[in-house]
C-alpha positions in Angstrom: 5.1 -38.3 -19.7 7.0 -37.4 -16.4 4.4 -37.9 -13.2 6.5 -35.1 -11.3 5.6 -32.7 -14.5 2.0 -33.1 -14.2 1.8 -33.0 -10.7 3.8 -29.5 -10.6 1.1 -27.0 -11.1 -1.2 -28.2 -8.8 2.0 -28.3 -6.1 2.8 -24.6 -7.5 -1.0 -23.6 -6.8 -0.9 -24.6 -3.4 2.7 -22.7 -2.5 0.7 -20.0 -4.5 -2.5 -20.6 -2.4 -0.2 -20.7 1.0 1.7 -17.2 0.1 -1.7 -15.9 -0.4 -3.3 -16.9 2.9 -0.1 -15.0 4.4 -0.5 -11.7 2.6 -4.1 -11.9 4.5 -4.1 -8.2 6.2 -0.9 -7.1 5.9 0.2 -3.7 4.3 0.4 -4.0 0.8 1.8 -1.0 -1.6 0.7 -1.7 -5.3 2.8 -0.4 -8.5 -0.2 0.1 -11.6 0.7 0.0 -15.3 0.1 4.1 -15.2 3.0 4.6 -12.4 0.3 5.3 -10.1 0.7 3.5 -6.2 -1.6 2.2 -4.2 -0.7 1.9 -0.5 -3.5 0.0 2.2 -4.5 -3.8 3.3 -4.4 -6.9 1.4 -8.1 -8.4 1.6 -8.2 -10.9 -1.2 -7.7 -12.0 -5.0 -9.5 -13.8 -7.9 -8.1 -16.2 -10.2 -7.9 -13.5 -12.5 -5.7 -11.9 -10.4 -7.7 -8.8 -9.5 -6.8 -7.5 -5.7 -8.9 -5.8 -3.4 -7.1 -3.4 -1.2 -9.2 -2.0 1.5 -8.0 1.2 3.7 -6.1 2.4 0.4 -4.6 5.8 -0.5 -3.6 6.4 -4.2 -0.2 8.4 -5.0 0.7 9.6 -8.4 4.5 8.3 -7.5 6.1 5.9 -5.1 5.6 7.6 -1.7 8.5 5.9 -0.3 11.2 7.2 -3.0 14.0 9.3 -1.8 14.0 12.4 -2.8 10.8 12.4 -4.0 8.0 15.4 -2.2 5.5 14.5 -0.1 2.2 14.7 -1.7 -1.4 14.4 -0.5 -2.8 11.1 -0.9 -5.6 10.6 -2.4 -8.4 8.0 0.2 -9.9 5.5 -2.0 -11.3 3.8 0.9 -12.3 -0.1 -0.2 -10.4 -0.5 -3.8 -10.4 -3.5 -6.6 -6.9 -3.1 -8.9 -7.8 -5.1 -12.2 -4.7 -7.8 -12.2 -3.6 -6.6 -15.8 -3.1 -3.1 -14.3 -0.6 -4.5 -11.4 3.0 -4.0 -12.1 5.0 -4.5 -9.0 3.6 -5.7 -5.5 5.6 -5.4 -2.1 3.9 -6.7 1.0 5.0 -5.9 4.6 5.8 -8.8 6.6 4.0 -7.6 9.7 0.5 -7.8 10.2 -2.1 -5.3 10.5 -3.6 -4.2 14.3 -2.2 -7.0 16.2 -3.2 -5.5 19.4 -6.7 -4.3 18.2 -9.2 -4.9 20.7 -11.3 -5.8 18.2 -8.8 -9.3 17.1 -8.9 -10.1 20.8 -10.0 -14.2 21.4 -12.1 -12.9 24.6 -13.2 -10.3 27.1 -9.9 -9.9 28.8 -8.9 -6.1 29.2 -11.7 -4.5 27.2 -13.3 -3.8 30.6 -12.3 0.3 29.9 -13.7 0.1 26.6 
């Protein structure tokens, strides 16, 4: 047997492990099996391959399609998508409240708050 074959899924885990870490509070929308999207913040994932979204709003369709209308969101708040319900993930590549005061390193300019 190959050494490079056996060593690939624990290589692959850690690329996996590494994309993970960088989806950490970002905005994430969520495609389920039912159509149904789920728009908030990446939190974290299971080996199963649940997700827990926090901040989330539910759509009955993709929010961001063209010509689609507008409708109301529905607030889920904190919310766990089973994995074997996710169809499609997109993750921004920005992160979330970079210039909260709360993510600040020390008391510098939160004198006014």
């Amino acid at each position: 047997m190959n050494a490079e074959l056996v060593q690939a899924p624990e290589e692959e885990e850690k690329v996996w492990g590494e994309v993970l870490k960088s989806w950490l509070n970002k905005n994430m929308k969520v495609k389920m099996s039912d159509g149904r999207v789920l728009v908030g913040i990446f939190l974290c994932t299971d080996r199963a391959g649940n997700v827990i979204i926090g901040s989330c709003n539910e759509y009955t369709s993709d929010p961001d399609d063209p010509g689609g209308e507008a409708e109301e969101p529905r607030i889920l708040g904190l919310a766990m998508v089973p994995g074997h319900h996710i169809g499609r993930i997109w993750v921004d590549d920005t992160a979330v409240r970079n210039s909260s005061p709360c993510n600040a390193d020390s008391d510098e300019g939160l004198e006014g708050l």
